[in-house]
C-alpha positions in Angstrom: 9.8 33.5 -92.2 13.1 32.4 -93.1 14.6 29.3 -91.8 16.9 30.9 -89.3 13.9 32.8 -88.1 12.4 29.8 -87.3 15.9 28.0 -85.6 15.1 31.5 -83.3 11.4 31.4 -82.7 12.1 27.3 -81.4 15.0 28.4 -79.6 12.7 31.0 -77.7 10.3 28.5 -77.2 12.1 25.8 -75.7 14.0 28.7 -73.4 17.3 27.3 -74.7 20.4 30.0 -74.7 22.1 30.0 -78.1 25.5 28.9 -75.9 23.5 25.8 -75.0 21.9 25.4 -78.3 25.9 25.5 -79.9 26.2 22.8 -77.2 24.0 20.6 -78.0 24.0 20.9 -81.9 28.0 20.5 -82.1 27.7 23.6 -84.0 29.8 26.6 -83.3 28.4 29.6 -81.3 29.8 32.1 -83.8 28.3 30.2 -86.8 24.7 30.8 -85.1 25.3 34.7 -84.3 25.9 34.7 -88.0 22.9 33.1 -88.9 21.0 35.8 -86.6 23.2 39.1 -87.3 23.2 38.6 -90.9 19.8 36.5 -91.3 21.2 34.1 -93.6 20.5 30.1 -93.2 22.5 27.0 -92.4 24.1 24.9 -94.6 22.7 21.5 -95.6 24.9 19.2 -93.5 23.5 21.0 -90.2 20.3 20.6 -90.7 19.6 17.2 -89.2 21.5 18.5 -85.9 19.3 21.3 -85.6 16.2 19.5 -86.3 17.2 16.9 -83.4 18.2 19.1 -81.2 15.2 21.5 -81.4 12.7 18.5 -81.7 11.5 19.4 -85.2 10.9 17.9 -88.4 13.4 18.8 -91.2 10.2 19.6 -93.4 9.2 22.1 -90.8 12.8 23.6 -90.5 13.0 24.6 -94.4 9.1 25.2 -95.3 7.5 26.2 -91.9 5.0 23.4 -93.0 3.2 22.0 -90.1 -0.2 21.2 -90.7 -1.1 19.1 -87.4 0.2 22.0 -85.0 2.5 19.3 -84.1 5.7 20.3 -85.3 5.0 17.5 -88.0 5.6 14.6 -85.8 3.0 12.5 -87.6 4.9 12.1 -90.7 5.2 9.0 -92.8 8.9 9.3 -93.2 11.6 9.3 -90.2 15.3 11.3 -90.0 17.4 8.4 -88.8 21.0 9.2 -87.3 23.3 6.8 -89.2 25.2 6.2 -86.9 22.8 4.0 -84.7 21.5 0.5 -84.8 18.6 1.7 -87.1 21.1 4.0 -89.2 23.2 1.1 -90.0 20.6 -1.2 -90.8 18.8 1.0 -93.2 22.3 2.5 -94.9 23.2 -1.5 -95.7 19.5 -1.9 -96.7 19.7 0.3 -99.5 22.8 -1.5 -100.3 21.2 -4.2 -101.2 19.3 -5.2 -104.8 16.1 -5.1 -105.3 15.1 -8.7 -104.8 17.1 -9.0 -101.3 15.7 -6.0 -100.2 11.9 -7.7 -100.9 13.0 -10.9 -99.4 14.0 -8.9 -96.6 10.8 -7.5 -96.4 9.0 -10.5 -96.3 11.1 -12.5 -93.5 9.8 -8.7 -91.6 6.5 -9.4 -92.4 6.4 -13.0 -91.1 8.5 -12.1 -88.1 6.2 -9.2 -87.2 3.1 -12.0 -87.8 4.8 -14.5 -86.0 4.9 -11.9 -82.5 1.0 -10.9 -82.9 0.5 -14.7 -83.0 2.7 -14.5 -80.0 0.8 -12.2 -78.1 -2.9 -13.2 -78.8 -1.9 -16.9 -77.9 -0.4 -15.6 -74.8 -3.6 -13.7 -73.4 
């Protein structure tokens, strides 16, 4: 099954028109009737819209992989949209040197123990 197959099969399955998949993926109608007429795939940069708007992994999208039944959900990695708070902070994260980026990682750590302290104090 080829990756457009797949864009189909979910599309079927959520009992989504292509007119309001094109909608909701920013992606233009005529560009998705080529993917079907001529069975070819999407480029690269679109695969993160289609993956969000048909509620799938990307590793799902390109291999069909989904071990769990569950579209992959349970993955230990996450598709962030860079343009939202978590975006940004992850894009400047990786910005940052190896050192900073630990500290960072420990002020986390401590903030995360501090709130646990938090909550078993407050029960």
């Amino acid at each position: 099954m080829t990756i457009s197959d797949r864009i189909f099969e979910r599309i079927k399955q959520l009992s989504m028109t292509q007119k309001e998949f094109a909608e909701k993926s920013g992606i233009q109608q005529s560009t998705i009737s080529e993917w079907k007429k001529n069975r070819t795939n999407p480029s690269s940069d679109k695969i993160l819209a289609i993956c969000k708007v048909l509620d799938v992994t990307p590793e799902w999208l390109l291999s069909g992989v989904d071990p769990a039944e569950s579209r992959g959900k349970n993955q230990v990695y996450y598709t962030i949209d860079i343009n939202t708070d978590t975006g940004v902070l992850v894009a400047e994260f990786n910005k940052l040197e190896k050192q900073d980026r630990d500290r960072i990682l420990g002020y986390v750590a401590a903030f995360v123990a501090m709130q646990k302290d938090k909550a078993v104090d407050h029960k």
